[in-house]
C-alpha positions as a Markdown table, in Angstrom:
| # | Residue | x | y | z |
|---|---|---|---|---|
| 1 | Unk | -20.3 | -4.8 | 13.3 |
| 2 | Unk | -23.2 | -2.4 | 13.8 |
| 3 | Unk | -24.0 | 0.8 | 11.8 |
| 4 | Unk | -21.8 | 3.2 | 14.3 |
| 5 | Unk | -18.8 | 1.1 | 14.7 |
| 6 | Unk | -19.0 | 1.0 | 10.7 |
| 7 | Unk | -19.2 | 4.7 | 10.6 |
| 8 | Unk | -16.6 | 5.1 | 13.3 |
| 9 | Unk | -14.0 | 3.3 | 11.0 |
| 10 | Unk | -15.1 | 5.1 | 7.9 |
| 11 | Unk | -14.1 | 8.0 | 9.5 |
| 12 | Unk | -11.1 | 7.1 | 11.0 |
| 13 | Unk | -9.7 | 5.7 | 7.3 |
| 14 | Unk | -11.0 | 8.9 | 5.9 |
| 15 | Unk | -8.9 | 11.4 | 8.1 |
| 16 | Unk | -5.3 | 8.8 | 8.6 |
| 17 | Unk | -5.4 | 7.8 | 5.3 |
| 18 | Unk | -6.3 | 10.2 | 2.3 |
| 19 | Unk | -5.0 | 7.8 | -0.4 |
| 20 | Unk | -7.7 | 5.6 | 0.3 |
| 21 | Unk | -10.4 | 4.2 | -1.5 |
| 22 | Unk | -13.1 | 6.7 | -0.7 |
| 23 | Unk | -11.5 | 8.9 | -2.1 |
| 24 | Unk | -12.0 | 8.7 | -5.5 |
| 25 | Unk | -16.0 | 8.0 | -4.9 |
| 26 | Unk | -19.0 | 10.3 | -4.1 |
| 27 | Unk | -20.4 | 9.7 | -0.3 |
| 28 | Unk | -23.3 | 8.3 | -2.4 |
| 29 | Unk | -21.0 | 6.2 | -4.9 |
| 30 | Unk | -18.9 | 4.9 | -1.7 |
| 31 | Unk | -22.0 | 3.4 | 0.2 |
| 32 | Unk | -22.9 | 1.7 | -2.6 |
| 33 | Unk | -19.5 | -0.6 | -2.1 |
| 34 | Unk | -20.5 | -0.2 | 1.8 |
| 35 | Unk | -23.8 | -1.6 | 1.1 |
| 36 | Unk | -22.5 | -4.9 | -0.8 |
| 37 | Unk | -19.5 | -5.5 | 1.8 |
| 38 | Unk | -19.9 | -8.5 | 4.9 |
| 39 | Unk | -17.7 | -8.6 | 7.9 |
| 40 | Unk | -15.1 | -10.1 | 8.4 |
| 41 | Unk | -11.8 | -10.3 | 10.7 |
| 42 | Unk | -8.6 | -11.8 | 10.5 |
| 43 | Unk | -6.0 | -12.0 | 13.1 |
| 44 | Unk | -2.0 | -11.4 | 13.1 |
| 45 | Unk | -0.1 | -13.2 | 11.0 |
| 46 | Unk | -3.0 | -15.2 | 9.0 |
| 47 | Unk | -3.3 | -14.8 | 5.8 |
| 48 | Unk | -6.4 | -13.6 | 3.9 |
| 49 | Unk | -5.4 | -15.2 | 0.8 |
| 50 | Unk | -2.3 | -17.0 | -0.7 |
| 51 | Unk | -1.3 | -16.9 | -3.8 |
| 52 | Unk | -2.9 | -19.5 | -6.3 |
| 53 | Unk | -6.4 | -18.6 | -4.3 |
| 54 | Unk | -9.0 | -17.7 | -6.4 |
| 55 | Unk | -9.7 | -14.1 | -6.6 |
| 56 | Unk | -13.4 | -14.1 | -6.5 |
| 57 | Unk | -13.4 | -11.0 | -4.2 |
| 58 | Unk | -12.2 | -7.7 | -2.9 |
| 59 | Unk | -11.3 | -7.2 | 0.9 |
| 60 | Unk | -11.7 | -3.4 | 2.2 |
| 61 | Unk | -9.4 | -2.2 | 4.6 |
| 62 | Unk | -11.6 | -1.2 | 8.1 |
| 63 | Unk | -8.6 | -0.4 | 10.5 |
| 64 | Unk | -5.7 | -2.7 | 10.5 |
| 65 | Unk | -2.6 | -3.4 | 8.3 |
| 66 | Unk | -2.0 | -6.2 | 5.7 |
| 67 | Unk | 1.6 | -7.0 | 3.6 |
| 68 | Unk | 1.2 | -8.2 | 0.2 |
| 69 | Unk | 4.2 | -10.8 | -0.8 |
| 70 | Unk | 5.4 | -12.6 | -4.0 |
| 71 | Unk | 7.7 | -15.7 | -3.4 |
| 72 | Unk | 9.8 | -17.0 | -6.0 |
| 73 | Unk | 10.3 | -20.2 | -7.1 |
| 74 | Unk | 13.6 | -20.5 | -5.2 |
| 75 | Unk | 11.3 | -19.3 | -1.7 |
| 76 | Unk | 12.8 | -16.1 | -1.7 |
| 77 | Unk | 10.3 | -13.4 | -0.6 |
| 78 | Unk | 9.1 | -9.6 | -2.1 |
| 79 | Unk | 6.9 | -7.5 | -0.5 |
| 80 | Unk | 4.8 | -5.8 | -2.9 |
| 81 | Unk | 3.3 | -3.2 | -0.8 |
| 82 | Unk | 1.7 | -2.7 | 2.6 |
| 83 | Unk | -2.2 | -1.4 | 2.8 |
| 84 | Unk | -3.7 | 0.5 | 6.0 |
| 85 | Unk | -7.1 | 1.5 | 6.8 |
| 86 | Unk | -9.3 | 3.1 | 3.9 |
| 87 | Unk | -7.2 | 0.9 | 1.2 |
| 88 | Unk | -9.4 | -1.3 | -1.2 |
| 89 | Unk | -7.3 | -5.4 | -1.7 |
| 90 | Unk | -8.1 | -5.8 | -5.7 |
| 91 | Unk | -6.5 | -7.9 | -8.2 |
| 92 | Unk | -7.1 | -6.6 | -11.1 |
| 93 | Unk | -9.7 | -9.0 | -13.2 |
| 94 | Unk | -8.2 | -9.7 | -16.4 |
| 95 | Unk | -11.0 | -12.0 | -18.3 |
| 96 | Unk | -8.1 | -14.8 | -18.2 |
| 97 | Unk | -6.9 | -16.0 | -14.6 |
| 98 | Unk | -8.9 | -16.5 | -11.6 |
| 99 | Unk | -6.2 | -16.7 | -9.1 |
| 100 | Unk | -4.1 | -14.8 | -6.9 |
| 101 | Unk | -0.4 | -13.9 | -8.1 |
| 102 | Unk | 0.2 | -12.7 | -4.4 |
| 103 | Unk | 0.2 | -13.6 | -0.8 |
| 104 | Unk | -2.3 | -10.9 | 1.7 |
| 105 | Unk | -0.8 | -11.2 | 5.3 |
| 106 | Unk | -2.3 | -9.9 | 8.1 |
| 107 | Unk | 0.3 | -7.6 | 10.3 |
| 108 | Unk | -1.9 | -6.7 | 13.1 |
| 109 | Unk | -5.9 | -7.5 | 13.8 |
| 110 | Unk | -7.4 | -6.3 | 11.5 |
| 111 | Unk | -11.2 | -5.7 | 10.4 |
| 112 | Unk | -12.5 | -6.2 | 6.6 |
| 113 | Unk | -15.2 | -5.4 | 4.5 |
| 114 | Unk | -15.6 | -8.6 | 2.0 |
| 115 | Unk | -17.2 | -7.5 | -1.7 |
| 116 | Unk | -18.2 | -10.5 | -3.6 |
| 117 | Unk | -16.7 | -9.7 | -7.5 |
| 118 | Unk | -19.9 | -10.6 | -8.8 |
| 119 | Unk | -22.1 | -8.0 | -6.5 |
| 120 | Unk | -19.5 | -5.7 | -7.8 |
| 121 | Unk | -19.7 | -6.3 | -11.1 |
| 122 | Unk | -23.9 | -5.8 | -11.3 |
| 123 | Unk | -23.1 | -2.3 | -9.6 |
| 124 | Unk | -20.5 | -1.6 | -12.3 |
| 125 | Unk | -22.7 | -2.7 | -15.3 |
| 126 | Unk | -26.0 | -0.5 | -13.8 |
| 127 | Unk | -24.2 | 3.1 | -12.7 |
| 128 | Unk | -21.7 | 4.3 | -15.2 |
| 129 | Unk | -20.4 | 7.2 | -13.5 |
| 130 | Unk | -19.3 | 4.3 | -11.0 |
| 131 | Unk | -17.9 | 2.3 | -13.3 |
| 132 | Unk | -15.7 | 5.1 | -14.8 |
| 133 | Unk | -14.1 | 6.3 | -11.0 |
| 134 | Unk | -13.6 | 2.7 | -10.2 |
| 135 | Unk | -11.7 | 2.0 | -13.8 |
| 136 | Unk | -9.9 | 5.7 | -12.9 |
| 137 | Unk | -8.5 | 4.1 | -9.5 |
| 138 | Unk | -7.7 | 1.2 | -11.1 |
| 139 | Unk | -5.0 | 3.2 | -13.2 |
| 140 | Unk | -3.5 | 4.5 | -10.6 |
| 141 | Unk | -3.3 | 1.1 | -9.0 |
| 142 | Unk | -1.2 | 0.4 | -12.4 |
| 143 | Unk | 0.9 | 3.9 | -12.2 |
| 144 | Unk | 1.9 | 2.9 | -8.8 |
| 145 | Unk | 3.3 | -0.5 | -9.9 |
| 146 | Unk | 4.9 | 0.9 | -13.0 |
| 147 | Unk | 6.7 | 3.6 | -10.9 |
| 148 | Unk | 8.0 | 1.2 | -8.8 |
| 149 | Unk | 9.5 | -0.6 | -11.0 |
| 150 | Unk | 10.8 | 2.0 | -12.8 |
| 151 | Unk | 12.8 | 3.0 | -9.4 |
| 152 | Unk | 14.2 | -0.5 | -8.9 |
| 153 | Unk | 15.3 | -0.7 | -12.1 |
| 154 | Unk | 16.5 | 2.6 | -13.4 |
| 155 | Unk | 18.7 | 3.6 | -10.5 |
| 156 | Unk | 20.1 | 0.6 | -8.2 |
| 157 | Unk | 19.9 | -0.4 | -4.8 |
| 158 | Unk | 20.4 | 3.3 | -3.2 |
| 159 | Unk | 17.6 | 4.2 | -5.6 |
| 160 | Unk | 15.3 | 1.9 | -4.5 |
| 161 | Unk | 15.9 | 2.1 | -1.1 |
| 162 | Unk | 15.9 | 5.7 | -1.1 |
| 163 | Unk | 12.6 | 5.7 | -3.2 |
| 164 | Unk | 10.8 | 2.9 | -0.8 |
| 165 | Unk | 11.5 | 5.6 | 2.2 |
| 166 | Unk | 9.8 | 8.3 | 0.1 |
| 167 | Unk | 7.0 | 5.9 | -0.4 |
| 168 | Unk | 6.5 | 4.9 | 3.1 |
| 169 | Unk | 6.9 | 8.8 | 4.2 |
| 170 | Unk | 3.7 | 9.6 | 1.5 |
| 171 | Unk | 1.8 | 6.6 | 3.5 |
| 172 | Unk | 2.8 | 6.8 | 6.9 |
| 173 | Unk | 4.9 | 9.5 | 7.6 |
| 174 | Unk | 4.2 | 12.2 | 10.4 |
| 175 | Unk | 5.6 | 15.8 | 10.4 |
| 176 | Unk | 7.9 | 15.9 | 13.3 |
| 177 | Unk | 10.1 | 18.8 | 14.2 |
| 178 | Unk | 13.4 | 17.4 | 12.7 |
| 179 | Unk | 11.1 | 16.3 | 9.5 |
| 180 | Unk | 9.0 | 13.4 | 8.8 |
| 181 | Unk | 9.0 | 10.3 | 10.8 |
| 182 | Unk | 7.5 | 7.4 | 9.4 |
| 183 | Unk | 5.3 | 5.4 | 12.0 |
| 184 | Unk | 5.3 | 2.1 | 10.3 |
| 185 | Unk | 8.4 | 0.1 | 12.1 |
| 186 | Unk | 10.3 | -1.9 | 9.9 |
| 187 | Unk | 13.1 | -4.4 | 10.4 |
| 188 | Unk | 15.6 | -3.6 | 7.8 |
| 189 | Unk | 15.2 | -7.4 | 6.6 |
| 190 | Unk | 11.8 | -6.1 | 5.5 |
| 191 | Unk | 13.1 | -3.1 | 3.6 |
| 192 | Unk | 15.2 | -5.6 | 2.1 |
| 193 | Unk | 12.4 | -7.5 | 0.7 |
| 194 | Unk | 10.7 | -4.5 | -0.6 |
| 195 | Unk | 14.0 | -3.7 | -3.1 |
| 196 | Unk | 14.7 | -7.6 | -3.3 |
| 197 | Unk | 18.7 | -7.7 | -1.6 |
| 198 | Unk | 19.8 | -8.5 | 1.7 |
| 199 | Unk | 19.6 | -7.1 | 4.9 |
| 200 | Unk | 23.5 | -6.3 | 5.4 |
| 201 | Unk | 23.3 | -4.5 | 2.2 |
| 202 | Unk | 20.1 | -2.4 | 3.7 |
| 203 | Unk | 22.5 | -1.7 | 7.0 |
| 204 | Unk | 25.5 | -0.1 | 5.0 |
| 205 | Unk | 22.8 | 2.2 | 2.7 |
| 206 | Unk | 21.5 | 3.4 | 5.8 |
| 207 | Unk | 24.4 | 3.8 | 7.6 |
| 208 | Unk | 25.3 | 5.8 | 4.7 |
| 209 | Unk | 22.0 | 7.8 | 4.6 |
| 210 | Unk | 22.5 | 9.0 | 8.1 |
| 211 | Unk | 26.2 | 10.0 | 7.7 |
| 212 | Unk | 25.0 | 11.9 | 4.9 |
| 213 | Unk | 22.4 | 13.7 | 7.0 |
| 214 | Unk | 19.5 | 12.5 | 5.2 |
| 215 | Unk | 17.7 | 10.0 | 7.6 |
| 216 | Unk | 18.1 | 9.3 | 11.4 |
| 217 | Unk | 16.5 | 6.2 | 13.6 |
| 218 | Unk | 14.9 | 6.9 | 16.4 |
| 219 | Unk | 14.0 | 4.1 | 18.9 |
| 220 | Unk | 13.4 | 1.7 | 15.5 |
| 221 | Unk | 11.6 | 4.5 | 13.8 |
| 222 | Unk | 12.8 | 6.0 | 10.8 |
| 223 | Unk | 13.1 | 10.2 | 10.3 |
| 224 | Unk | 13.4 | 11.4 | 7.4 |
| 225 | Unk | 16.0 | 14.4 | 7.7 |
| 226 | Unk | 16.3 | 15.4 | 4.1 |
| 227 | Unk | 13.6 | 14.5 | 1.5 |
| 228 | Unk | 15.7 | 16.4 | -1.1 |
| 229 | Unk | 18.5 | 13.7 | -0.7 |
| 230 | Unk | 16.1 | 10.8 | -1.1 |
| 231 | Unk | 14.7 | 12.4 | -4.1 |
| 232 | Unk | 18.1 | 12.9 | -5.8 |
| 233 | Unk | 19.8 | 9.3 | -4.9 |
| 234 | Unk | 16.8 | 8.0 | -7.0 |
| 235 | Unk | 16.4 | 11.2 | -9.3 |
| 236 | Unk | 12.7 | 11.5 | -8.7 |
| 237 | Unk | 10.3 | 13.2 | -11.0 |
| 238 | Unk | 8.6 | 16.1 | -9.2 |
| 239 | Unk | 4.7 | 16.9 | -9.4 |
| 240 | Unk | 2.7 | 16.6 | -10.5 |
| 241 | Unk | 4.2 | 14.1 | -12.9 |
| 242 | Unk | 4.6 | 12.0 | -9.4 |
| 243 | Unk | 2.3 | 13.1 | -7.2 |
| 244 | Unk | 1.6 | 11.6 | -3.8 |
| 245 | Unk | -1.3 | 9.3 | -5.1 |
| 246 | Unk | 1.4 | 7.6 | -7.4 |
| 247 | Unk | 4.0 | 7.9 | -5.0 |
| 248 | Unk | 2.8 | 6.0 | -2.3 |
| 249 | Unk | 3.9 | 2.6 | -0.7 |
């Protein structure tokens, strides 16, 4: 990939997804991560790493999409959360484990930037200012986990669902004129794995949703009617105690 095609996806991940890595980094801070990554592509339904890998580095997000899974000892699967363009693929380092507690599957082709932990970690050790934003976004990485488990815990199945559909409208939804569609399709056997039940229990919350006026599908899309309803089925906090960087898929 040359220096314009580069820049050309920089720019694209900047403006679709706001969440993103860049984000929390100065220009200057960000090509510093830009100047340690290599390319590298991965094709529809590969993986870029199972779980059990080692977890010797950090994959950035070009354009593309990539679903992260947990399977269980019994093979049943969870889907932890689904990263576009301008994310940042870290497991958190934690001095102990080397490994990956996660599956990265590749939903469409995607392009990568690969950062070696160990060119990271000289950048970290010599710029301080970088070290502090990148331990900041890590954080949030941790907020956003606890927060989802706190809404499959606290308030059921209809929570959960109703709280993954607020997620996914914070990631991918666009303002329509009856409210937000979300542009990500999903089968409803994937919602099920992101709230860990079963598909026909996914069917009668939604068929419930939309009698209740709070969602609608549209030719396999999902519109958000009523954000209001989601938020009260799973009583969710309002800012900025949950703000969209926490509340996000």
């Amino acid at each position: 990939m040359n220096a314009m095609e580069a820049h050309r996806y920089e720019l694209a991940a900047k403006t679709e997804n706001p969440l993103g890595i860049a984000a929390f980094f100065s220009e200057e801070q960000f090509g510093m991560l830009e100047e340690i990554m290599y390319p590298k592509r991965a094709s529809a339904g590969n993986c870029v790493f199972r779980e059990g890998d080692v977890s010797d580095k950090l994959y950035y997000i070009r354009s593309g999409k990539i679903k992260l899974k947990k399977t269980t000892e019994d093979g049943k699967e969870f889907i932890i959360s689904i990263l576009q363009a301008g994310d940042l693929l870290c497991e958190p380092e934690d001095g102990m484990t080397q490994q990956h507690s996660y599956c990265a599957e590749v939903m469409e082709h995607t392009e990568l930037g690969v950062i070696q932990r160990k060119d990271l970690d000289i950048i970290l050790y010599r710029n301080g200012d970088f070290a502090m934003r990148f331990m900041k976004w890590m954080a949030l990485l941790h907020r956003i986990t606890e927060s989802k488990f706190r809404d499959l815990l606290l308030f059921g199945k209809p929570g959960a669902l109703a709280s993954t559909l607020i997620r996914l409208s914070n990631s991918y939804g666009i303002a329509c004129p009856e409210g937000i569609r979300i542009s990500l399709k999903l089968t409803n056997a994937e919602l099920a794995d992101f709230i860990g039940t079963t598909r026909e229990s996914v069917n009668r919350m939604l068929s419930a949703l939309k009698d209740d006026g709070a969602i609608e599908l549209r030719k396999g899309y999902i519109v958000i009617l009523s954000l209001e309803k989601l938020r009260g089925i799973c009583h969710c906090p309002s800012c900025p105690q949950c703000p969209k960087e926490i509340c996000r898929i």
